[in-house]
C-alpha positions in Angstrom: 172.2 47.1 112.5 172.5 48.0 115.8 169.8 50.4 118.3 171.9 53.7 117.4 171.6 53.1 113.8 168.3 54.8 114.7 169.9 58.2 115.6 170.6 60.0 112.3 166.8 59.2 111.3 165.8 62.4 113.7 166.0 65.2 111.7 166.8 68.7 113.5 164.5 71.1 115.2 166.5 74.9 115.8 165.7 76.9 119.0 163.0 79.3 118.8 165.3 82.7 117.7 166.8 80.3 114.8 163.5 79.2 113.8 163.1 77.8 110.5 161.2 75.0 108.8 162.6 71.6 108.7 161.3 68.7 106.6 160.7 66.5 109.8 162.0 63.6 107.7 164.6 64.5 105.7 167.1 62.0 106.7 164.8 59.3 105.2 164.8 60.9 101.7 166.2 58.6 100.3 163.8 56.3 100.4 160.1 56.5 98.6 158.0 58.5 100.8 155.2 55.9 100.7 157.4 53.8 102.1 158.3 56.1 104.9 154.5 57.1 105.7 154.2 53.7 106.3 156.9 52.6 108.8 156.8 55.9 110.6 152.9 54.7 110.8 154.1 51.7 112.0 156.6 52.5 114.7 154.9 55.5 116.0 151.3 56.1 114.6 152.5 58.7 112.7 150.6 60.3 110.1 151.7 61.9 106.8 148.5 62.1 105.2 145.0 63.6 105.8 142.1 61.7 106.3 140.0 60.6 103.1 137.3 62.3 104.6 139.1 65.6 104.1 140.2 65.1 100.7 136.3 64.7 99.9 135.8 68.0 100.9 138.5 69.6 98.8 136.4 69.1 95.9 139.1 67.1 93.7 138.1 66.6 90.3 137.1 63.2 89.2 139.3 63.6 86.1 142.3 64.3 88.5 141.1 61.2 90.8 141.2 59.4 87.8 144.9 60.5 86.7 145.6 59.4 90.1 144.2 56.1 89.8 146.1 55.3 87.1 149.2 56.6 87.9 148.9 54.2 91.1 147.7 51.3 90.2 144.3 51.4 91.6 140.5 51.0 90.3 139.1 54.5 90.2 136.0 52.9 91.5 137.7 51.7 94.6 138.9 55.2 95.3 135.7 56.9 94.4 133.8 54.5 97.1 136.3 54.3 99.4 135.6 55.3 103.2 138.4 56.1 106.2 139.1 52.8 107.5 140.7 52.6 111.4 144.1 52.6 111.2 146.2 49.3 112.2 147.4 48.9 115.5 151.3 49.9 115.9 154.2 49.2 117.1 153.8 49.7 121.1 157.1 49.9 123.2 157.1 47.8 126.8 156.1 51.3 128.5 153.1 51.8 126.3 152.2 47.8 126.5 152.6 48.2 130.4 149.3 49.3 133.0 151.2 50.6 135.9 148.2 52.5 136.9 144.8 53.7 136.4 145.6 57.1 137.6 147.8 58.0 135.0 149.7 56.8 131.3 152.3 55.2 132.3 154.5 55.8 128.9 153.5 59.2 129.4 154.9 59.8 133.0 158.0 58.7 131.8 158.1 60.6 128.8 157.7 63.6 131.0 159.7 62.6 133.7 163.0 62.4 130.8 161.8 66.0 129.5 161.6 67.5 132.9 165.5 66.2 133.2 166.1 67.3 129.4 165.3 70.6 130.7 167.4 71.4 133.6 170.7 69.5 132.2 170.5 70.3 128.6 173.4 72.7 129.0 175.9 69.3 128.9 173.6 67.0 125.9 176.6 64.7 125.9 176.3 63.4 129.3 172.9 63.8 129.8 172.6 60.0 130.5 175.0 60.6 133.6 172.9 63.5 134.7 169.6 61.8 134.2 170.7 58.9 136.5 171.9 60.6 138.8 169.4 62.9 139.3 166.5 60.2 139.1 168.1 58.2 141.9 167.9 61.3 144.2 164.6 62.2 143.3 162.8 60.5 146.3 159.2 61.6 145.4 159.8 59.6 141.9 158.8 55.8 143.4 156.0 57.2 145.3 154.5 59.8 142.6 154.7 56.4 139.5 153.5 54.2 142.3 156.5 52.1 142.6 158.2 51.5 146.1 160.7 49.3 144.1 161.9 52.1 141.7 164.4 53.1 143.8 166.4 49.6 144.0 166.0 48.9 140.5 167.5 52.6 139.4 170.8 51.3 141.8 171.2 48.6 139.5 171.6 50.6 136.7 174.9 50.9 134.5 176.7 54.1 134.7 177.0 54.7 131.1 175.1 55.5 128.5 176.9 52.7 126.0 176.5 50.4 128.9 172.8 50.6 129.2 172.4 50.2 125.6 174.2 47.1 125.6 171.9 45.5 129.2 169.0 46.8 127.4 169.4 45.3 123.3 170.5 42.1 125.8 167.9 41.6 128.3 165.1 42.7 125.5 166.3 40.6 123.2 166.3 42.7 120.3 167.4 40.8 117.3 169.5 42.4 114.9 167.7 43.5 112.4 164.8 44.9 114.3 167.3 46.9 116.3 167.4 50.0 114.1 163.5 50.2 113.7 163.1 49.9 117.4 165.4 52.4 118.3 163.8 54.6 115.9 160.8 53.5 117.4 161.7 54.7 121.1 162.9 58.1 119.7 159.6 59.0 118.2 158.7 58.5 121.8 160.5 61.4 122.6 160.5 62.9 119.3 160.7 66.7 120.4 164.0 66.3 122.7 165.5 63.9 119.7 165.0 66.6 117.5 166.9 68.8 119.6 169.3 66.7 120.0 170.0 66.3 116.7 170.1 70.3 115.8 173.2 70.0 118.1 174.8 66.9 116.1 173.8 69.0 112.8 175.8 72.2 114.1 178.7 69.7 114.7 178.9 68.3 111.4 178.9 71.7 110.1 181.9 72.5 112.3 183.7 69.3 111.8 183.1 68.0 115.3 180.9 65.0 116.8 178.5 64.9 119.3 176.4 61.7 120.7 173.4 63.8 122.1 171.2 61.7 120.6 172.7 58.0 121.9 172.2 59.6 125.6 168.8 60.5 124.5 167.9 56.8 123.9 169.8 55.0 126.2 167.6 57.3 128.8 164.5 55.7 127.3 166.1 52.4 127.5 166.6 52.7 130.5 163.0 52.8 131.3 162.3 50.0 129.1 164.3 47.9 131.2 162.8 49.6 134.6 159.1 48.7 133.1 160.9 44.7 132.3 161.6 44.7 135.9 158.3 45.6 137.2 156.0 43.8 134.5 158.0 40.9 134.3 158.5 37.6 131.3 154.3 37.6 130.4 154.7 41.3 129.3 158.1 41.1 127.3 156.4 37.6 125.5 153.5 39.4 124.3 155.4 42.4 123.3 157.7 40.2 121.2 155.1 38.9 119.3 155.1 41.9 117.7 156.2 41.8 114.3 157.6 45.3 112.7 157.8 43.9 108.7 154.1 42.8 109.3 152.9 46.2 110.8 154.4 48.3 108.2 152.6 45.7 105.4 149.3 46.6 107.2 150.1 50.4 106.8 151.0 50.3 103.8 147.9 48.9 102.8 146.0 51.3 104.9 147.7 54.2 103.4 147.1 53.2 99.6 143.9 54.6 98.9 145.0 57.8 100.7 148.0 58.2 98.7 145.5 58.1 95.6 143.2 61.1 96.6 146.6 62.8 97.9 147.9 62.7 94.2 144.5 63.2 93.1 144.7 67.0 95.1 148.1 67.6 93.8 147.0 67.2 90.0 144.1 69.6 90.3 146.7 72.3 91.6 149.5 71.3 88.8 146.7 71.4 86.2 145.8 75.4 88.0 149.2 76.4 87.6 150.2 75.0 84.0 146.9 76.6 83.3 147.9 80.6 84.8 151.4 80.1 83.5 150.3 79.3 80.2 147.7 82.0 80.1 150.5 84.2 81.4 152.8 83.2 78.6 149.8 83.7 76.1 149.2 87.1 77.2 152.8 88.2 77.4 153.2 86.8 73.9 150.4 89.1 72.6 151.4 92.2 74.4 154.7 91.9 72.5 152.6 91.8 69.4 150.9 95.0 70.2 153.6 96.3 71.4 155.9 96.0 68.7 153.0 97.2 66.3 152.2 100.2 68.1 156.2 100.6 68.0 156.8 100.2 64.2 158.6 103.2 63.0 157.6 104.6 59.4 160.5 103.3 58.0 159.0 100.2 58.3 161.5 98.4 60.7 160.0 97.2 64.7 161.4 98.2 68.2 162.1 95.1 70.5 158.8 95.4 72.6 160.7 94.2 75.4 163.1 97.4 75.4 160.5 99.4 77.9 162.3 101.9 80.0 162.6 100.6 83.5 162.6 102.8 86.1 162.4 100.8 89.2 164.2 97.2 89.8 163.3 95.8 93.0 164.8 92.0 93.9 162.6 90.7 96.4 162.9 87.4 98.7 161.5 84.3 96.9 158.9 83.6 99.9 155.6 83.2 99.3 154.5 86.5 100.8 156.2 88.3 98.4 154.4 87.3 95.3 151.0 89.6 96.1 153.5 92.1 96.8 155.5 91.6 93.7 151.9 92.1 91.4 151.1 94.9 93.4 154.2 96.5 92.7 154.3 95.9 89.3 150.8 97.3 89.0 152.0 100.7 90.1 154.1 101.5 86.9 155.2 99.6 84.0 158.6 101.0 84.3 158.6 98.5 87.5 160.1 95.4 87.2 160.3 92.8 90.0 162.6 89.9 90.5 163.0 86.7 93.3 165.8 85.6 94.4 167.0 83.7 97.8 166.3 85.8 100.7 170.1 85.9 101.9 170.9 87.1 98.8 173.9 84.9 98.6 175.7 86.4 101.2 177.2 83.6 103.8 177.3 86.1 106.6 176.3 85.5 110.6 175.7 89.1 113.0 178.6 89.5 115.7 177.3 93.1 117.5 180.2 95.3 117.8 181.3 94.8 121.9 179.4 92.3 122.8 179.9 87.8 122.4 176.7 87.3 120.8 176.2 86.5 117.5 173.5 84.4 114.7 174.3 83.1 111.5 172.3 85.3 108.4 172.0 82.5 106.2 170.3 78.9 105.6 170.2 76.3 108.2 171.9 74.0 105.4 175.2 76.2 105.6 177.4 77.5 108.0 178.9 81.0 107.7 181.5 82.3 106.5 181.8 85.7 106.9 181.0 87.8 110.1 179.2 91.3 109.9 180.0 94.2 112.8 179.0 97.5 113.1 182.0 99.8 111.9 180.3 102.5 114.7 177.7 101.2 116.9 175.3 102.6 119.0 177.4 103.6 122.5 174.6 102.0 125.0 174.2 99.3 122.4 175.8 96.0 123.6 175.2 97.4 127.4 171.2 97.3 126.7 171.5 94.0 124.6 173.2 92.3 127.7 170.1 94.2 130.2 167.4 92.8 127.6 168.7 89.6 126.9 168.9 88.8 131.0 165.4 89.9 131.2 164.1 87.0 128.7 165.6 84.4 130.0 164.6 85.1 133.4 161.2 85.2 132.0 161.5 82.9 129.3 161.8 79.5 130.9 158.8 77.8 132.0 159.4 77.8 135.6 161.0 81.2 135.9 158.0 83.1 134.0 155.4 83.9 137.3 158.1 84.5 139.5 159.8 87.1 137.1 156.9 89.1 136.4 155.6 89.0 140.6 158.9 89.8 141.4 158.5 93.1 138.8 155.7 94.1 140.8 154.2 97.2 140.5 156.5 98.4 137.6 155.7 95.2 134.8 151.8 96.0 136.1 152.4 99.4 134.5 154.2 98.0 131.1 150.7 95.3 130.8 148.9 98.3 130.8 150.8 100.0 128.5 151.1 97.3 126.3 147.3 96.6 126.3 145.7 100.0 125.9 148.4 101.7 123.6 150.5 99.1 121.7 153.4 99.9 120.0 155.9 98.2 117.1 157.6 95.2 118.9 161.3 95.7 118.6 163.5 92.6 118.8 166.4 94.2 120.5 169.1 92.6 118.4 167.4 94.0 115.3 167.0 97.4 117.1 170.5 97.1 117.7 171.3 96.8 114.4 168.4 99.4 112.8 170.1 102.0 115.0 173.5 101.1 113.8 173.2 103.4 110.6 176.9 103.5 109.6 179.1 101.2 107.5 179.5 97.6 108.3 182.7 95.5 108.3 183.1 92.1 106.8 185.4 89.7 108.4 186.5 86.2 108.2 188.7 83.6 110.1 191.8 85.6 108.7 190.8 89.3 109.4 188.7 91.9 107.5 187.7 90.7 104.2 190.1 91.9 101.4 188.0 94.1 98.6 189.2 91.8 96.2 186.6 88.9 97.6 184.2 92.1 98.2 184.4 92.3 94.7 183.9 88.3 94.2 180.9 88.0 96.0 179.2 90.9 94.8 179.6 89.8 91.2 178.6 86.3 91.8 175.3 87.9 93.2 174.4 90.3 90.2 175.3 87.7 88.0 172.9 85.2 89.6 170.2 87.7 89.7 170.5 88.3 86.7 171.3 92.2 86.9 173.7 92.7 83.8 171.9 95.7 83.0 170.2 97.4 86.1 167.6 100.3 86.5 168.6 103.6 87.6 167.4 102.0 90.9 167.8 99.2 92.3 166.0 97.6 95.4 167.4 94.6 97.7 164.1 94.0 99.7 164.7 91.6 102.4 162.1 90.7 104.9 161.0 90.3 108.5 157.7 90.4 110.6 156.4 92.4 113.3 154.9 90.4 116.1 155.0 90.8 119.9 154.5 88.3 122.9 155.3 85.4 120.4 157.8 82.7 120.6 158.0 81.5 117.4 158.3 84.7 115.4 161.5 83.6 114.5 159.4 81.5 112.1 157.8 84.4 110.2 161.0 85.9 109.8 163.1 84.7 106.7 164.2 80.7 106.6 167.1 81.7 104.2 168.2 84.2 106.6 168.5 81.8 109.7 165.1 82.8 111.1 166.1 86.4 111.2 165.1 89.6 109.5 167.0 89.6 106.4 167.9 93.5 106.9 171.3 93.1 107.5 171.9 90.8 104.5 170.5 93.9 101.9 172.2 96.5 104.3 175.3 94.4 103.3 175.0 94.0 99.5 173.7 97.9 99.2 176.8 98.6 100.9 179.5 96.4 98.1 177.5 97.3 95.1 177.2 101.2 96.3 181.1 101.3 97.0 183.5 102.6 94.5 185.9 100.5 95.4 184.3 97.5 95.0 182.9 98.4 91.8 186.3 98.8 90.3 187.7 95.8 91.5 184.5 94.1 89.7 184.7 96.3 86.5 188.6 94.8 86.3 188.6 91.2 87.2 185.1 90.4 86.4 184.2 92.3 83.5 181.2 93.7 85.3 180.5 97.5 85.4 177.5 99.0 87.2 176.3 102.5 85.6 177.8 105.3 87.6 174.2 106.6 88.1 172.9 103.3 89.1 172.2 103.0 92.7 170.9 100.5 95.3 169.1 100.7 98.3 168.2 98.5 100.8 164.9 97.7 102.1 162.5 95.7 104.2 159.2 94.1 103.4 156.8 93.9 107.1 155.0 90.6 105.8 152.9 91.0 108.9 151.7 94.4 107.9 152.5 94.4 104.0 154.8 97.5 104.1 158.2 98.5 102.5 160.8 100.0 104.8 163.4 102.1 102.6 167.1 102.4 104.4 168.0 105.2 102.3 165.9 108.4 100.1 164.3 106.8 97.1 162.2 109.9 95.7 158.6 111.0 95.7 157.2 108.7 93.5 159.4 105.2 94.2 157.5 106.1 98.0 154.0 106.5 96.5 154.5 103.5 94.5 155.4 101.5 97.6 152.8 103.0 99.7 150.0 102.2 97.1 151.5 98.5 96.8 151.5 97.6 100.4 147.4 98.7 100.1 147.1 97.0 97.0 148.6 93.6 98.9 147.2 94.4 102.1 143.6 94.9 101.0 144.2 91.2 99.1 145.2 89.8 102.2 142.7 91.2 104.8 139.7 88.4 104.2 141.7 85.5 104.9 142.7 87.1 108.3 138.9 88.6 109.2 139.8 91.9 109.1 137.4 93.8 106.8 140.4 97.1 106.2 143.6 96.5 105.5 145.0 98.7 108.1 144.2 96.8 110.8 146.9 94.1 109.6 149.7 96.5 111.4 147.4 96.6 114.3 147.8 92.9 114.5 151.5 92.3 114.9 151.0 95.3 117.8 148.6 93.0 119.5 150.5 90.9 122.6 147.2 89.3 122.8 146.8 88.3 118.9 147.7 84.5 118.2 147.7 84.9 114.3 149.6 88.1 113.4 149.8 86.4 110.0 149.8 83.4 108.7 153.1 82.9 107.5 153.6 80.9 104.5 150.5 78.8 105.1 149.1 76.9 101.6 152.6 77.3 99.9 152.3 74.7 97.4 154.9 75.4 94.2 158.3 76.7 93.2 159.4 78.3 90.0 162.2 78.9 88.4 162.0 81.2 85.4 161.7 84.5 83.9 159.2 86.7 85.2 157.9 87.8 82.1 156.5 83.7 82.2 154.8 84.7 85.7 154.1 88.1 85.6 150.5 88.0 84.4 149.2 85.3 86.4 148.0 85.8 90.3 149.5 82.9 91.8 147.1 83.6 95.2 150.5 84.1 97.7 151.1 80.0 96.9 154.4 80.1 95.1 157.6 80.9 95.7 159.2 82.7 92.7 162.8 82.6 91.9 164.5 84.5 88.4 166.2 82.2 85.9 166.9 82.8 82.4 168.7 79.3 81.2 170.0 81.7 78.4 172.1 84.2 80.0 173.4 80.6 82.2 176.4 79.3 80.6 176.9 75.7 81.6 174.0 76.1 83.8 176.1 76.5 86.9 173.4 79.0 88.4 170.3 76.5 87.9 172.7 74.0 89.3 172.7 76.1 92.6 169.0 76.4 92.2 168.2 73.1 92.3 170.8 72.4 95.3 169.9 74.7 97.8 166.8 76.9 97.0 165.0 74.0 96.5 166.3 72.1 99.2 165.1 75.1 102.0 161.6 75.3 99.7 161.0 72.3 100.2 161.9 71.7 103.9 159.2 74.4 104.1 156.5 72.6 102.7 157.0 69.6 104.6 157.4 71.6 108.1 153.7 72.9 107.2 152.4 69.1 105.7 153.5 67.7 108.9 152.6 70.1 111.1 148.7 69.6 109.8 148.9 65.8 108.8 149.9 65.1 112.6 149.9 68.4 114.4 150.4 66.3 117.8 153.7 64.6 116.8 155.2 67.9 114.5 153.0 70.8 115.7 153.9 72.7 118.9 149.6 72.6 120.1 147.8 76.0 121.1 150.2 78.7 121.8 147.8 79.8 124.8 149.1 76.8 126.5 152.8 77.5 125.8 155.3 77.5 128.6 158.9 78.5 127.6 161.8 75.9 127.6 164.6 78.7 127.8 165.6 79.1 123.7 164.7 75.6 123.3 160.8 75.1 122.4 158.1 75.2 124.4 155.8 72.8 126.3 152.2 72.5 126.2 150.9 72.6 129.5 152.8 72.0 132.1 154.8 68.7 131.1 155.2 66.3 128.3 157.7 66.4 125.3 159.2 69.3 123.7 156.5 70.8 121.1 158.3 71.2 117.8 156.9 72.7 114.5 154.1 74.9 113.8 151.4 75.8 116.5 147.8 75.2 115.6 147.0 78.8 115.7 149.6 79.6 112.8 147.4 76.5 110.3 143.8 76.8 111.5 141.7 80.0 111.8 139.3 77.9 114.0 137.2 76.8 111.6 139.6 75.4 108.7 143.1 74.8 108.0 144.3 77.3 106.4 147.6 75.0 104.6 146.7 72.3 102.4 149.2 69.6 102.5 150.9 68.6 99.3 154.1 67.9 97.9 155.9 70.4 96.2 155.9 71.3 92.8 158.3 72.6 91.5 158.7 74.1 87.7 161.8 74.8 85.4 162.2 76.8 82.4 165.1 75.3 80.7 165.9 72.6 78.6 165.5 69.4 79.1 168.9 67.4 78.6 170.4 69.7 80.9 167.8 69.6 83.4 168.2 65.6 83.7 171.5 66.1 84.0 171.8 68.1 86.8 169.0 65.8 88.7 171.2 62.8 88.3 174.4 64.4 89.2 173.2 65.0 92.6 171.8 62.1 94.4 170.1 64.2 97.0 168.0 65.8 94.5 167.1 62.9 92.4 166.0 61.1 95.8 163.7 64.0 96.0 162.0 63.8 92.8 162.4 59.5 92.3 161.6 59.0 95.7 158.2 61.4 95.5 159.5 64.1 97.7 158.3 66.7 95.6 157.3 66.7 91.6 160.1 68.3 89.2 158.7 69.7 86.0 160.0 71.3 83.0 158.3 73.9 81.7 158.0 73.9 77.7 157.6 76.8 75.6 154.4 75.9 74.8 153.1 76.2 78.5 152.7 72.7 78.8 154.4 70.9 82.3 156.6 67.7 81.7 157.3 65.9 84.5 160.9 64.7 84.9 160.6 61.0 86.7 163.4 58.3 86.7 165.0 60.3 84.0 162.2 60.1 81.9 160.0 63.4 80.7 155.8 63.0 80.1 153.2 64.9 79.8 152.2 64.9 83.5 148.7 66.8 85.5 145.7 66.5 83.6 147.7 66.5 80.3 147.4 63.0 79.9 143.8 62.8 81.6 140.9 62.7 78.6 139.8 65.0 76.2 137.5 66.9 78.2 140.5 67.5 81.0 142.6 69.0 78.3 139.6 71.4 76.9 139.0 72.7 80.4 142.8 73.4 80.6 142.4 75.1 77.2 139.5 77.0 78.2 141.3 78.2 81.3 144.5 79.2 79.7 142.2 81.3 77.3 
């Protein structure tokens, strides 16, 4: 293998208005992620896992320690008296092996120094090697600021191209061949936060069919300083940095790691055994409402109504993000003519925004796809792409780091008069995009590479949707509730918004889908070559969840009493939500996304630990405490199980890059968190620093995990749980590699829900009874207990 094998292990960070959660190792899936904690410990120090110390306070059940045990090989007694040990040394490049100085980190100074170039050339990534160079032998302050009069000859001596430097480096390092990969690798997690750029770019080119080599330039930069530091420290320092032996290091962490792994396990098995618990007591009491229901029902003549036949007055499809689920029961709780349903926030529309007069544009959609179809404004706004222009010159003057003081002195007098403003009477923060688009009230048009979209695929794309959600019958109203937050003087609010959506509000995508299934046409065109006909007094409207202040936006009149249900839902879910912010009313949860001064608005999907995939009616009676994501399935209505096929290909895929973005972002917060937002300084669209120098900061910022006191997300692997049967269910899993990697390779936990509420765990195509099901007899009577 050879040093730029090492490149397509980055996974790909997106620039702050595309922000959505990545699994920061997701090109290593396919390997067992025990085996990946411990090489990525090895090369880098990185850490996947929390410190035993913390899983003591979790209060893990022994029974579930003991499960855990068991399932790993190890004496509970070993794990119940084990103690954090130091971690093993690791593997140390020559920069970080090298004492230049006493003044400064020598590694360090040269990480910065590449992300200060990073910076100002990023705008060509594919010769930022050639830029690099030749900007570093002009910088004449360089020798003298690293302490190094030589560094100036030595940087003559360098090759001109990137390929050629890789080459003079592997050669005068004498990096053997099968080190070479894990090295590279290695020298990247160096510079993680600019690899991770770098390979958003080669991720956008693979979508398009194109190649980039952002990342080689990347590391033949840092190689470049790994043969600058051979130069200056001589043979004594490359000897003892040979002696280092990579397969030896990642034995030693692997070791380490073990009992971790067990009280990691150990915390996941308490939370399966809570969920199989509310699911089952959910099922239990659905059962017996039925049987009330239908006895209350029975006519005289003896016969039974179908329980299940209520009359629904109120259908409302909501995004399958975490925040939605307190919303969902508060909803519900309003009327039981309301019925709620989850589905992926895009709501399968592949669509990206072009503004109407204007070049710019975002995809609508996740980061895993590209789209397909672009969305315009059939009448926009007249002052609309003129003010985008004005607004969108204003943030990048002010948005990169060195540009921000200068902008805002140069303002003078009149941005004194907007901090005031701001300060003593806030306001809603409008992105100006998405003000572009909420003032754009009109009809959209759909186009695609060959014009506007023909109202036969209108027709397509909006039956593939209602059949997927399931909608074969719908209410007299429907609503599409997509959802965005409200937050001001925040970098990453991209993140809040919705990951299926591209980072964005997902108000255009309902807009859209309103529009096809409200349009005669369309509905004809379905009715005929689908077979599909909506009532002709059915009608949907689009809508908006504010997960920041837990309020429903309606884009069109939905009556007196649809409003007053809303209303009394958003207090319902606000007044749940309040504690875990401080805030003692639930009103002062708007005030929060006013505040420019507030660092947690919200706290975004913090603590999402599980996915499900079934009926509601399984679901609906249990408060799953704003943890789970909750998509509709009903294997029944799913001939050949082409929709759970989707299900388990792409909703699961973005849940669970989701959950890892927030493991990571707690279990090594320095490597995959972006640090303490009061310290951020703009990188243009790109990320931020923290502090004045240093790598680009990627992931989530510590204010978005910890409330000060606590972390507010407790890492764990996914769980994810399917109601269907189980030969098709093992079927699907090993007919796509990626997702059996996932759940062989202990990515996440795949269970099958029975009809008995019991979970069975679906592991190298084998089902058992997994959680505490298999733990001893008093496990299962407290899992009784708590289903009763």
């Amino acid at each position: 293998m050879s040093l730029t094998d090492a490149c397509p292990r980055i996974a790909p960070a997106w620039p702050l208005d595309q922000l959505i959660a990545v699994n920061p190792w997701w090109p290593l899936v396919d390997e067992p992620l025990p085996e990946v904690s411990a090489r990525l410990a090895a090369l880098g120090g990185v850490r996947c896992l929390m410190s035993i110390e913390h899983y003591r306070a979790q209060q893990i059940s022994e029974a579930a320690l003991n499960a855990a045990a068991r399932e790993l090989g190890v004496p509970v007694e070993t794990v119940l008296h084990s103690r954090e040990a130091p971690a093993p040394r690791h593997w140390q490049s020559l920069a970080a092996m090298h004492p230049q100085s006493e003044a400064f980190n020598w590694r360090d100074a040269i990480v910065d120094q590449i992300s200060r170039c990073c910076a100002m050339y990023w705008h060509e990534p594919d010769q930022l090697y050639r830029h690099w160079l030749a900007h570093t032998r002009d910088e004449k302050g360089l020798a003298l600021l690293m302490g190094c009069p030589q560094l100036r000859g030595l940087l003559k001596q360098l090759p001109d191209s990137a390929e050629a430097m890789l080459e003079l480096a592997q050669a005068s390092l004498g990096i053997a061949e099968d080190d070479a990969c894990d090295m590279g690798h290695g020298w990247l997690l160096e510079i993680n936060g600019w690899a991770s750029a770098a390979a958003y770019l080669h991720w956008q080119a693979d979508l398009a069919g194109e190649q980039r080599h952002c990342l080689e330039q990347l590391l033949a930069i840092r190689l470049a300083w790994e043969w600058l530091t051979l130069q200056l420290a001589g043979e004594p320092l490359l000897a003892r940095w040979r002696q280092q032996s990579i397969p030896m290091l990642v034995e030693a962490h692997r070791a380490h790691q073990r009992l971790a792994w067990v009280w990691q396990r150990a915390t996941e098995l308490d939370y399966q055994r809570d969920l199989a618990g509310k699911l089952s007591n959910s099922m239990w009491q659905q059962n017996c409402e039925r049987e009330n229901a239908a006895q209350e029902g029975a006519h005289k003549d003896g016969t039974e109504r179908d329980s299940s036949q209520r009359e629904i007055k109120l259908q409302a499809v909501f995004c399958i993000d975490v925040r939605s689920e307190p919303m969902r029961r508060a909803l519900e709780a309003q009327h039981t003519g309301i019925e709620t349903r989850g589905f992926a926030g895009f709501f399968g529309l592949p669509l990206g925004y072009r503004p109407s007069g204007g070049q710019y544009q975002r995809p609508q959609l996740p980061g895993l796809l590209a789209p397909q179809i672009w969305v315009r404004e059939e009448q926009p706004a007249s002052s609309g792409p003129i003010q985008l222009k004005r607004t969108s010159y204003w943030q990048r003057l002010v948005g990169g780091s060195p540009g921000t003081f200068g902008a805002v002195e140069a303002a003078g007098l009149a941005y004194a008069v907007r901090l005031v403003k701001r300060s003593f009477w806030p306001s809603e923060p409008k992105h100006p995009v998405n003000r572009l688009l909420r003032e754009s009230a009109g009809r959209f048009v759909l186009e695609d590479a060959n014009g506007p979209v023909s109202l036969e695929r209108q027709a397509d794309m909006l039956a593939r949707v209602l059949t997927a959600m399931g909608l074969g019958e719908p209410a007299p109203l429907v609503l599409l509730v997509g959802h965005g937050s409200s937050t001001c003087n925040n970098p990453h609010g991209a993140g809040l918004d919705c990951g299926a959506c591209g980072g964005q509000s997902g108000e255009l995508n309902v807009r859209v889908l309103a529009q096809l299934a409200n349009d005669a046409r369309v509905r004809e065109a379905m009715a005929q070559k689908h077979g599909i006909a909506l009532p002709a007094g059915c009608r949907f409207v689009a809508a908006l969840h504010n997960t920041t202040a837990d309020s429903i936006h309606c884009f069109d009149a939905v009556g007196s009493d649809v409003e007053a249900w809303l209303a009394r839902a958003g207090e319902q879910a606000r007044a749940e939500r309040a504690p875990r912010l401080g805030e003692k009313e639930g009103k002062a949860l708007e005030r929060r996304g006013w505040d420019w001064s507030q660092t947690r608005p919200e706290w975004g999907l913090a603590d999402n630990a599980a996915f499900v995939i079934a009926p509601r009616s399984l679901t609906r009676q249990a408060n799953l405490g704003g943890r789970v994501f909750l998509h509709d399935y009903d294997w029944q209505q799913d001939k050949g199980y082409a929709l759970l096929e989707t299900l388990l290909t792409a909703p699961m895929l973005v849940t669970h890059w989701i959950n890892m973005q927030y493991n990571a972002s707690v279990t090594d917060p320095q490597r995959y968190g972006s640090g303490n937002k009061i310290l951020h300084n703009l990188v243009g669209n790109l990320g931020v620093l923290e502090g004045q120098g240093g790598d680009l900061r990627i992931g989530l910022s510590r204010q978005s995990l910890h409330d000060g006191e606590r972390w507010q997300h407790r890492p764990q692997r996914l769980s994810v749980v399917v109601a269907a049967p189980a030969e098709p269910l093992r079927a699907l899993v090993n007919k796509h590699p990626i997702v059996r990697q996932l759940v062989d390779n202990h990515w996440l936990t795949l269970s099958r829900l029975a009809s008995d509420g019991r979970l069975l765990r679906l592991y190298r195509d084998e089902y058992r009874e997994d959680c505490l099901q298999d733990c001893p007899e008093e496990c299962q009577t407290a899992q009784r207990e708590d289903a009763a």
